[in-house]
C-alpha positions as CSV (number, residue, x, y, z in Angstrom):
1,X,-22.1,17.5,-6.3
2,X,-22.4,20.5,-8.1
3,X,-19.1,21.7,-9.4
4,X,-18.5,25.1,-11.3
5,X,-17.1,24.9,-14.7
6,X,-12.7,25.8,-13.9
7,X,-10.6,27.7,-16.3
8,X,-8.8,25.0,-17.4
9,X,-7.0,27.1,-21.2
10,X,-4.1,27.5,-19.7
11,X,-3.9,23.7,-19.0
12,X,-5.8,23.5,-23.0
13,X,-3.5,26.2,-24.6
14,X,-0.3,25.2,-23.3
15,X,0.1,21.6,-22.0
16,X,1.2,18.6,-23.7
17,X,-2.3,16.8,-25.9
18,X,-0.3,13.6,-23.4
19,X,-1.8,14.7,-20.1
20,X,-4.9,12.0,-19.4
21,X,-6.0,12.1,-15.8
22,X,-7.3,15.3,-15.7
23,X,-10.0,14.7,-18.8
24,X,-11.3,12.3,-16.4
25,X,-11.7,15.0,-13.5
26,X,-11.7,17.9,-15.1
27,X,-11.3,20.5,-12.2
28,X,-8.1,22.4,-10.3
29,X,-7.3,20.6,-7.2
30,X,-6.0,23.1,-4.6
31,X,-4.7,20.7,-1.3
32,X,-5.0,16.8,-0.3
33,X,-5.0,15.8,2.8
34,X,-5.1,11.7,4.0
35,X,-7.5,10.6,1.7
36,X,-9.2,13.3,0.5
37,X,-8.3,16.0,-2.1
38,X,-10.3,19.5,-2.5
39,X,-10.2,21.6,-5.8
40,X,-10.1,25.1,-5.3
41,X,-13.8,26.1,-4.9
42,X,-13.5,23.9,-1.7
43,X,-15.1,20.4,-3.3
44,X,-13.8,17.2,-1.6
45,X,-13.3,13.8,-3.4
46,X,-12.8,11.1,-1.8
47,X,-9.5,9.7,-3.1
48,X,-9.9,5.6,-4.3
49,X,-6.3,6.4,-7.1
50,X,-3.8,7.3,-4.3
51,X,-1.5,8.9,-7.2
52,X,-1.3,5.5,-9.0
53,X,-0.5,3.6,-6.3
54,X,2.9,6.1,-5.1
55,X,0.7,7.6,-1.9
56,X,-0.1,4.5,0.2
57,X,-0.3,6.4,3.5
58,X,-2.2,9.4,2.1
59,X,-2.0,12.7,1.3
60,X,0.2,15.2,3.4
61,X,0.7,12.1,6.2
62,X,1.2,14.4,8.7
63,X,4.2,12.1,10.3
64,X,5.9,12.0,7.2
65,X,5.7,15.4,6.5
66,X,7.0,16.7,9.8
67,X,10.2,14.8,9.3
68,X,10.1,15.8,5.5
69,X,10.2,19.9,7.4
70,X,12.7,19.1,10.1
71,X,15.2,17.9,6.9
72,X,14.5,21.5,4.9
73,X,14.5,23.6,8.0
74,X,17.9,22.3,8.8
75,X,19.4,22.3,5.4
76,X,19.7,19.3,5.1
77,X,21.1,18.5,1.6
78,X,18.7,18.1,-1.1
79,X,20.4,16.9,-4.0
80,X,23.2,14.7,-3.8
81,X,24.2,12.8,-6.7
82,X,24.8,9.2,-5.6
83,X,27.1,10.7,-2.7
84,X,27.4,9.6,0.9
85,X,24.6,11.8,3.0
86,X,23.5,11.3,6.5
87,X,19.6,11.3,4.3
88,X,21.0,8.2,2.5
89,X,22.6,6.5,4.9
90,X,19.6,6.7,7.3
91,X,17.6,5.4,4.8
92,X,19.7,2.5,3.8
93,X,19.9,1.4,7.5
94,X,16.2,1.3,8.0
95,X,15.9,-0.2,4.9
96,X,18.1,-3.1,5.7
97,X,16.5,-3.4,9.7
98,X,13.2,-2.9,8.3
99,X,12.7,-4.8,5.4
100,X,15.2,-6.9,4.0
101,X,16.5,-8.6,7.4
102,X,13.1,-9.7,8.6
103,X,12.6,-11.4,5.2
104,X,15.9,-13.2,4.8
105,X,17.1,-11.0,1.9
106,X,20.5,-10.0,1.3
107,X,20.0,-7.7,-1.8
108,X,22.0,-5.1,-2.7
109,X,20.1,-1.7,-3.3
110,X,20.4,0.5,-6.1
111,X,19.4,4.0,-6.3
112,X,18.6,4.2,-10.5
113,X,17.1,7.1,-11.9
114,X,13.9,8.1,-9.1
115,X,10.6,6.5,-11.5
116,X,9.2,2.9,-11.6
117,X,10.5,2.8,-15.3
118,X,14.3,4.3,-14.5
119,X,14.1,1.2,-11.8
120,X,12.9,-1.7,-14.6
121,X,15.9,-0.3,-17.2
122,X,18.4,-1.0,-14.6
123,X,17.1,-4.4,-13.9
124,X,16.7,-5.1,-17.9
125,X,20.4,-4.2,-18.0
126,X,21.7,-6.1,-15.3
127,X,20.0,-9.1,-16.3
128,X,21.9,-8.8,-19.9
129,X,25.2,-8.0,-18.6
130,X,25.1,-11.0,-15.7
131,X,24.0,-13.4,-18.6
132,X,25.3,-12.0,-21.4
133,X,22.0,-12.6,-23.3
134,X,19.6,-10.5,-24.7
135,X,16.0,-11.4,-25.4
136,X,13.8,-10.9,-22.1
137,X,10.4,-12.7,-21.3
138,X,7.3,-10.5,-20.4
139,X,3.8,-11.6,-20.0
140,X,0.6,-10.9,-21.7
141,X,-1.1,-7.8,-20.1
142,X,2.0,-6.9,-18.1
143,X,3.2,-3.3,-17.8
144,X,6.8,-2.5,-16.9
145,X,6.9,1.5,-18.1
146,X,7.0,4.2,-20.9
147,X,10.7,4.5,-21.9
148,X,11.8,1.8,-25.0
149,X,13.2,-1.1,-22.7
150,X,9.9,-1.1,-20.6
151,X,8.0,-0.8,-23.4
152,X,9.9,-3.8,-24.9
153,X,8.5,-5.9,-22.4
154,X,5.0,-4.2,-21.8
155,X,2.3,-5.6,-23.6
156,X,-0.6,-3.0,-23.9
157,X,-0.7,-2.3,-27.9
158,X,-1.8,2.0,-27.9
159,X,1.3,2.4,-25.2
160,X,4.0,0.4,-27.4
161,X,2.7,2.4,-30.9
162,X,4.0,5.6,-29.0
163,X,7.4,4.4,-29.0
164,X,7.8,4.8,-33.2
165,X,10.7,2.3,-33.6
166,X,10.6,-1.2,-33.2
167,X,10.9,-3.0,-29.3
168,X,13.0,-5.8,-29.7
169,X,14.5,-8.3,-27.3
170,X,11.3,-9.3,-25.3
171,X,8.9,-11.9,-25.9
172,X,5.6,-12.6,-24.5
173,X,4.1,-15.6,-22.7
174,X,0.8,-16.3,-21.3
175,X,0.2,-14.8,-17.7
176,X,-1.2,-17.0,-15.2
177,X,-5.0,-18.5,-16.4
178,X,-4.7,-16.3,-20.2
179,X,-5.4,-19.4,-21.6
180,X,-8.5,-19.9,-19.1
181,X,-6.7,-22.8,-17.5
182,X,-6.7,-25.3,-20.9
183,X,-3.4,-25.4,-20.9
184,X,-1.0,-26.9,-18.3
185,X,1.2,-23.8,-16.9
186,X,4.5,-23.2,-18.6
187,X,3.9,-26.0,-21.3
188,X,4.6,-23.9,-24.2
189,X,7.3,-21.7,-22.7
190,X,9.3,-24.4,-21.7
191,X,8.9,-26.9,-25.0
192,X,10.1,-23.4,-26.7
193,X,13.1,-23.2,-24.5
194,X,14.4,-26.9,-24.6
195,X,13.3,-27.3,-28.4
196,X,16.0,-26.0,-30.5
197,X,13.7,-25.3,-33.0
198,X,11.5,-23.0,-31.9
199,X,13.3,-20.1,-32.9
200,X,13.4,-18.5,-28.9
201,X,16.7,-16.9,-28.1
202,X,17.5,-18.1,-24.8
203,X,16.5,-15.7,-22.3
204,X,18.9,-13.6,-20.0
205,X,15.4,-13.2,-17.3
206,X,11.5,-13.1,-17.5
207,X,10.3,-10.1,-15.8
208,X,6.7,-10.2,-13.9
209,X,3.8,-8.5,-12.0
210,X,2.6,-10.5,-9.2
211,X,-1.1,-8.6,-9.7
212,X,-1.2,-7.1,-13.2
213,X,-2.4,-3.0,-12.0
214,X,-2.5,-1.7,-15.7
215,X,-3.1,-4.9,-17.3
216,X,-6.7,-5.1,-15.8
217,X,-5.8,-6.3,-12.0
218,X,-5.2,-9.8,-13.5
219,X,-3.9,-11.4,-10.3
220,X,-0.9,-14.3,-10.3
221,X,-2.0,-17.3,-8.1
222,X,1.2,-18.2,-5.3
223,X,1.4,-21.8,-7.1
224,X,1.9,-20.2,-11.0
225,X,4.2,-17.6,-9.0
226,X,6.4,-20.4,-7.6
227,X,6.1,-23.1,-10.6
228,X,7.5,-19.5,-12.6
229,X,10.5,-19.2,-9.7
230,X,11.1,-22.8,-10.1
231,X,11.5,-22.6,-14.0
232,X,13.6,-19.7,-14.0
233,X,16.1,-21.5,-11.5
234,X,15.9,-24.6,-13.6
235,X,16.3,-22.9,-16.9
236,X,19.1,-20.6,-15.9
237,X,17.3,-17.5,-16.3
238,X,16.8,-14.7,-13.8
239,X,13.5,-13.9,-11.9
240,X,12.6,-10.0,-12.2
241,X,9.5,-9.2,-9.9
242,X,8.3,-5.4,-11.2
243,X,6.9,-4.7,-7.6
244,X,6.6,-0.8,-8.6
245,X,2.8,-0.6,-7.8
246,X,2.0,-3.8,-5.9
247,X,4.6,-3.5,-3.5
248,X,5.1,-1.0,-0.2
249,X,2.6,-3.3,1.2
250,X,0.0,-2.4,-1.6
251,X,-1.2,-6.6,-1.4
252,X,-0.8,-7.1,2.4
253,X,3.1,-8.2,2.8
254,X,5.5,-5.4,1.9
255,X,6.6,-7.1,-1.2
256,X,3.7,-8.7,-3.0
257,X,5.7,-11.6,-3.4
258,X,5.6,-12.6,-0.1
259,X,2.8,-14.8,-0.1
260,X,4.1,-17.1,-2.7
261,X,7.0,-18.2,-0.6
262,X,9.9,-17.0,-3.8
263,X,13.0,-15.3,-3.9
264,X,13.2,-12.7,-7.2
265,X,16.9,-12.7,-8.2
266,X,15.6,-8.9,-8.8
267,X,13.0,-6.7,-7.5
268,X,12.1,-3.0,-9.2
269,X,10.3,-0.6,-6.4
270,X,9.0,2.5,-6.7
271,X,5.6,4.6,-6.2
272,X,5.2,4.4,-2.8
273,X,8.9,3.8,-1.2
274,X,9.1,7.3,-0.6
275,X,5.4,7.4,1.4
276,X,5.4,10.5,0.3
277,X,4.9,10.7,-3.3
278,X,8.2,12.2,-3.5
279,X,10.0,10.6,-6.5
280,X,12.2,7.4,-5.8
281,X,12.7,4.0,-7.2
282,X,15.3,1.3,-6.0
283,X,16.7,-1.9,-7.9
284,X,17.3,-4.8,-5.4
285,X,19.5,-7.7,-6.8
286,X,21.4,-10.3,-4.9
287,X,24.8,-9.7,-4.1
288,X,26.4,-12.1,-6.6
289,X,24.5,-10.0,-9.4
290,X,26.6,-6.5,-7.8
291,X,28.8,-6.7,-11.6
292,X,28.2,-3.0,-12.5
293,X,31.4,-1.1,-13.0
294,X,31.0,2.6,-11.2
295,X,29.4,5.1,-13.1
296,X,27.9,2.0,-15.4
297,X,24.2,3.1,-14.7
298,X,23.6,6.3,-13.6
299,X,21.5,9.7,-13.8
300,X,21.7,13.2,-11.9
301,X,18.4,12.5,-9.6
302,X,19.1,9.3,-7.9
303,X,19.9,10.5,-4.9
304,X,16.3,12.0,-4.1
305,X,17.8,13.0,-0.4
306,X,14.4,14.3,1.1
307,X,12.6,11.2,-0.1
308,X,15.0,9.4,1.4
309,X,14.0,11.2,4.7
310,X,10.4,10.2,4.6
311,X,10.7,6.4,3.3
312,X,13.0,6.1,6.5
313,X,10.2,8.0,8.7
314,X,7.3,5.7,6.7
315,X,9.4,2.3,7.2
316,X,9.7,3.4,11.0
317,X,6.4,4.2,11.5
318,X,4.1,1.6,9.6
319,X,6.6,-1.3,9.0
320,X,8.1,-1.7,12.3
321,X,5.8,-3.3,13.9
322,X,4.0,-5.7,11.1
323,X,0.4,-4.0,11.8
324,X,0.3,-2.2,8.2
325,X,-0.1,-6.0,6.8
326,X,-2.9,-6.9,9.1
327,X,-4.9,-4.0,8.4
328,X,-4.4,-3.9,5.0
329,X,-5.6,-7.3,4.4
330,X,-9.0,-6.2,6.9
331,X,-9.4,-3.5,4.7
332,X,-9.1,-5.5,1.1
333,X,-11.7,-8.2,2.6
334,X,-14.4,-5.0,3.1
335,X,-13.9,-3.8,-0.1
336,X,-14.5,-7.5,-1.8
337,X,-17.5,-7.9,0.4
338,X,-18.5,-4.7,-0.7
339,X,-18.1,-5.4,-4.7
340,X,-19.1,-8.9,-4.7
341,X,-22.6,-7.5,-3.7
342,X,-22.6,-4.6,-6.4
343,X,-21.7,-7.8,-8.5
344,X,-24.4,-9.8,-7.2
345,X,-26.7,-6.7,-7.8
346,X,-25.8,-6.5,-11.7
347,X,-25.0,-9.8,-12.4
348,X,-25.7,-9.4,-16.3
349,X,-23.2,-7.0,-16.4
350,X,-20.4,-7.3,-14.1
351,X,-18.1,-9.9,-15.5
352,X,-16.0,-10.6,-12.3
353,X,-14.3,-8.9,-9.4
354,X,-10.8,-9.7,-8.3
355,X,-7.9,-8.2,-6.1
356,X,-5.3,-8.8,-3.3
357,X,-5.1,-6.5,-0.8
358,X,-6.2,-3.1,-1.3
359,X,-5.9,-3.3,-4.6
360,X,-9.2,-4.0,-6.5
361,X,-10.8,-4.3,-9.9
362,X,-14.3,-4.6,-11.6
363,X,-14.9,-5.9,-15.0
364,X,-17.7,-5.3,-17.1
365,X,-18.9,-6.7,-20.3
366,X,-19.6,-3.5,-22.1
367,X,-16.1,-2.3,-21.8
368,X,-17.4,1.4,-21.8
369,X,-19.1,0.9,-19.0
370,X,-15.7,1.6,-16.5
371,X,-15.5,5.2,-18.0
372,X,-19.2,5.8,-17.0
373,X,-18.8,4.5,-14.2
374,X,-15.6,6.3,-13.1
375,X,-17.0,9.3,-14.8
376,X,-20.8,9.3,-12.7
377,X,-18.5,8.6,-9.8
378,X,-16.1,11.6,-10.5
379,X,-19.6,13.4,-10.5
380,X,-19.8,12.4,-6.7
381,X,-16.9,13.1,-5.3
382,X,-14.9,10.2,-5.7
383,X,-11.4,9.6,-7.4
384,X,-11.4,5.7,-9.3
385,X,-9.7,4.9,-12.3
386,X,-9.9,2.0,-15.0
387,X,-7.2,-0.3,-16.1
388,X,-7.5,-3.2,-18.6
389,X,-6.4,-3.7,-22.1
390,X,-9.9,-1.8,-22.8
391,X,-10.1,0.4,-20.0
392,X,-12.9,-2.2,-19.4
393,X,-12.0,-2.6,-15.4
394,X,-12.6,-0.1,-12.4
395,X,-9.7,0.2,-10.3
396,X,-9.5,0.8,-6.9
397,X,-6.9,2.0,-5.2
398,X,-7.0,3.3,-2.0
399,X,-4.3,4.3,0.6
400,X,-3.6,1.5,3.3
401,X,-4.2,4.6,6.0
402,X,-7.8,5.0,4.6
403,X,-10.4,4.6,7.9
404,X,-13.3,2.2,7.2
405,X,-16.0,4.5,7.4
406,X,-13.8,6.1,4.3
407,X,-13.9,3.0,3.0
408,X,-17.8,2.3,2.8
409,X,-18.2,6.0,1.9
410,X,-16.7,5.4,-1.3
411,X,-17.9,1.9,-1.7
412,X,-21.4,3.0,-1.2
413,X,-20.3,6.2,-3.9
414,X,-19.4,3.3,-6.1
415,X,-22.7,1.4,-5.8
416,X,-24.5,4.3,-6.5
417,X,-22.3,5.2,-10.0
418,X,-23.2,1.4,-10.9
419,X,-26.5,2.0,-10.4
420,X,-26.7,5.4,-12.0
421,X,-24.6,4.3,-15.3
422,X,-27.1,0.8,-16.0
């Protein structure tokens, strides 16, 4: 592909040095639809990033944006506070139906401010206030967001420098097989917890990704997620599951902790609960955690009304009937068939592939080697990103609605940027 140099100075002269994703495609996009975007001299890319994980049924789902219409044309209200709406209360009863009744869960929902890290604050301060304890347990690689308590119990070193003051009250622990299996799960975090000794404040929770996105697509077996639930209970410490990109069905199940069998006393979602890429997050707690006083934890947009609108149209139309979760976990085995064989292809330098779902990463040993090759395939019209402490993984990441003959496009468009970068 062949693409004209865009006037970007206006993007150079003016924005922020912080934006990132767009030195890695470095053109105007113009209109997205499904899973395709097009810049504005008319080039199409084949979209493997789905916004970060917060468009799982595409661009412009044309569904979703009909009801999205039928809201505005009516007038319906677009801000709201946390007040009563019809939007909300729509929403909430789908929600319920939809979701948490099928699964046994009786959480309460919270509308915090409308971004994955808004949702992990709230659950950080929860956790404190229900135990009256401070210090919080993270894992290595995790990442829970970009404001100080996320960063507190991220791990990724570049991301907590930005914060210039110290991030206290968290501690790390090793995520499941960081030790490369020596070392019997949870040995040292619980000696450290029943040792008086050991200098670890007593956690109030421990906070974790059930697939690591940022951290490298480091993937949590079901046995070290339910030997972790079983700790927590036994320990008197409260189970966060940060289910902001992995969850909405991005793993198979709606929540990615499904498979392992566990309750979370607390889940954080985000990205895609809206389906639309509209902003929303929710904090789900059980009932006996409800302790906030009104007004406690608040912010002006956390009662996004019209993306209220299109998560109840999404859960309707792709949750209702369990087929999202079947399809999702066809699609996630063609795209490990797919890089097992670019694996087997460079086995030198291809250090292993891994995912759940349709979430998937490729590590190489030259960690440089993920920009080239999300660079070369940038070059032909497909979207990837990398992840990794190193950026040393390719990420893929493509909407659940994604056809397979989309799918082996941009698998094949992959193969080829290998190939090409070598």
């Amino acid at each position: 592909m062949t693409i004209t140099q865009p006037d970007l100075s206006i993007f150079q002269t003016l924005e922020s040095e912080v934006r990132s994703y767009c030195r890695g495609w470095p053109t105007v996009f113009d209109r997205a639809r499904g899973s395709h975007m097009y810049d504005e001299d008319g080039h199409a890319f084949l979209d493997f990033f789905a916004g970060a994980g917060s468009l799982n049924y595409g661009h412009n789902n044309p569904v979703l944006k009909r009801a999205l219409l039928d809201y505005l044309e009516r007038d319906g209200v677009t801000h709201g506070l946390d007040m009563s709406t019809t939007a909300k209360r729509a929403f909430l009863e789908t929600f319920q139906k939809v979701v948490l009744q099928p699964r046994g869960l009786d959480h309460k929902v919270m509308f915090p401010g409308p971004t994955g890290t808004n949702a992990v604050e709230a659950a950080l301060k929860l956790a404190r206030k229900v135990k009256g304890r401070e210090s919080i347990v993270s894992f290595t690689n995790a990442f829970h967001g970009m404001s100080l308590g996320s960063l507190a119990v991220t791990g990724n070193a570049f991301k907590r420098a930005g914060a210039g003051v110290p991030l206290v009250h968290g501690t790390p622990m090793p995520f499941d097989r960081y030790l490369d299996g020596k070392v019997e799960d949870f040995l040292w975090f619980e000696r450290l917890l029943e040792d008086s000794g050991s200098g670890l404040n007593r956690p109030a929770a421990v906070i974790v990704e059930t697939v690591q996105g940022e951290g490298g697509i480091n993937v949590a077996r079901a046995e070290w997620l339910r030997a972790l639930a079983d700790l927590c209970e036994r320990q008197d410490m409260l189970l966060i599951v940060d289910d902001i990109q992995m969850g909405c069905g991005r793993t198979g199940a709606f929540f990615s902790f499904e498979e392992a069998g566990i309750t979370p006393d607390i889940i954080t979602v985000s990205k895609s609960i809206s389906g639309y890429g509209l902003p929303m997050a929710l904090t789900l707690f059980r009932p006996e955690l409800d302790v906030w006083e009104p007004g406690e934890h608040n912010g002006t947009f956390r009662g996004n009304n019209p993306a209220f609108v299109t998560a109840a149209a999404t859960l309707n139309t792709y949750w209702a009937d369990g087929q999202m979760e079947k399809q999702t976990l066809a699609r996630g085995e063609q795209v490990e068939a797919a890089l097992r064989a670019i694996a087997a292809e460079h086995p030198e330098e291809v250090v292993d592939v891994r995912g759940r779902g349709l979430v998937w990463g490729m590590e190489f040993h030259d960690k440089a080697r993920a920009g080239s090759v999300a660079s070369r395939a940038f070059e032909l019209g497909l979207l990837i990103e990398t992840s990794g402490p190193e950026s040393e993984v390719v990420k893929l990441l493509p909407a659940l609605t994604i056809s397979p003959e989309e799918l082996d496009e941009g698998l094949r468009t992959l193969a080829r940027a290998v190939r090409e970068t070598a």
